[in-house]
N, C-alpha and C positions, 0 to 999 in steps of 0.2 A: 592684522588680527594676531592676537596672541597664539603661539602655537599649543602652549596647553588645553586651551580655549578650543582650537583646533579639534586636537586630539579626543577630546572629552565629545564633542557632536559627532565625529566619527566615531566612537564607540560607542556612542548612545545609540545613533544609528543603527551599527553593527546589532545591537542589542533587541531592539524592535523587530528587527529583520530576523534575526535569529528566534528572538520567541513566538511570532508569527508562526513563521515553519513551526517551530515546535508545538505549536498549538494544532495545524495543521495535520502533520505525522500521528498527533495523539487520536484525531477525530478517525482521520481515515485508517489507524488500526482498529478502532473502536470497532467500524462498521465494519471491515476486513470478517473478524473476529465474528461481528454478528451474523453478517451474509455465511458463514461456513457454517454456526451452528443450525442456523436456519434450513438451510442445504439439508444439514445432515438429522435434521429433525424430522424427516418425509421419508415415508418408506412408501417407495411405488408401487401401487395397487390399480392406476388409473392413466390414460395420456395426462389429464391436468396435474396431477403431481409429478407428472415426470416432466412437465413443462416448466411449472414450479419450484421445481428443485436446478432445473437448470437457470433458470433464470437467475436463481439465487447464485450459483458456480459461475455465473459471467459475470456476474454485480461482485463476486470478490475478486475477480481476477479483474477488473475494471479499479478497483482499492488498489490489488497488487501493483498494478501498473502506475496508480497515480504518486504508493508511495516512493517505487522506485523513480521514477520524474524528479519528484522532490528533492532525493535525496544525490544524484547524480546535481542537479542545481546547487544542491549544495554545497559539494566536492566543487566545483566548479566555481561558485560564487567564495567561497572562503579559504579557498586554497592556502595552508600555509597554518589558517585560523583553527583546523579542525583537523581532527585526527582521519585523515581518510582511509587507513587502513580499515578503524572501525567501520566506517560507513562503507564501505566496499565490501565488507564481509556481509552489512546487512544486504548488499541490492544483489550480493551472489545467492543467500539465504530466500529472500524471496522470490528471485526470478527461480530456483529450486521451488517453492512453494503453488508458483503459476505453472513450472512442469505437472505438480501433481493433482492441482486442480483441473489439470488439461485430460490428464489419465484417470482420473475420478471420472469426471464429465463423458469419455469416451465407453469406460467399463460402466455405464449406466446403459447405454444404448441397449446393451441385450435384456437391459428390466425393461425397456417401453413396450405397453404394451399395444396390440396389433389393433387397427382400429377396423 
């Protein structure tokens, strides 16, 4: 086999695999983004909205986690290919982000109310 030939199906490859993820990271911000507004769009008057609202705060923190996965795979997977400084700032960024949804979720406790 020609090695340019070669060369060209491993990048393609590489390519596919790369826009995959990046199609991936885009969706699961997407909903990130929507689970928090949603969250934060409840104001607790009730157990179900205070049920409701967390569910919503474990459904982003479930994004957080899947987008850190991804991107730890990728540091991983393209080692060399990718700037991982960048991408190491994003999974410290949002594991920061899962602290705060963790201390959101907790400082709600004292809104629920007594059934």
């Amino acid at each position: 086999i020609d090695h340019d030939f070669y060369v060209e199906i491993i990048n393609e490859k590489y390519r596919i695999v790369l826009n995959n993820i990046r199609f991936f990271l885009i969706n699961e911000t997407r909903a990130l983004h929507n689970k928090l507004v949603l969250a934060n769009s409840i104001y607790i008057t009730n157990l179900l909205e205070y049920e409701q609202r967390r569910l919503y705060q474990d459904e982003a923190l479930g994004h957080c986690t899947n987008i850190v996965v991804e991107l730890q795979y990728l540091i991983r997977k393209f080692k060399g290919l990718v700037n991982v400084n960048k991408y190491s700032d994003l999974i410290d960024i949002l594991e920061n982000e899962q602290s705060r949804i963790k201390g959101w979720s907790q400082s709600d406790i004292k809104l629920k109310p007594k059934q």
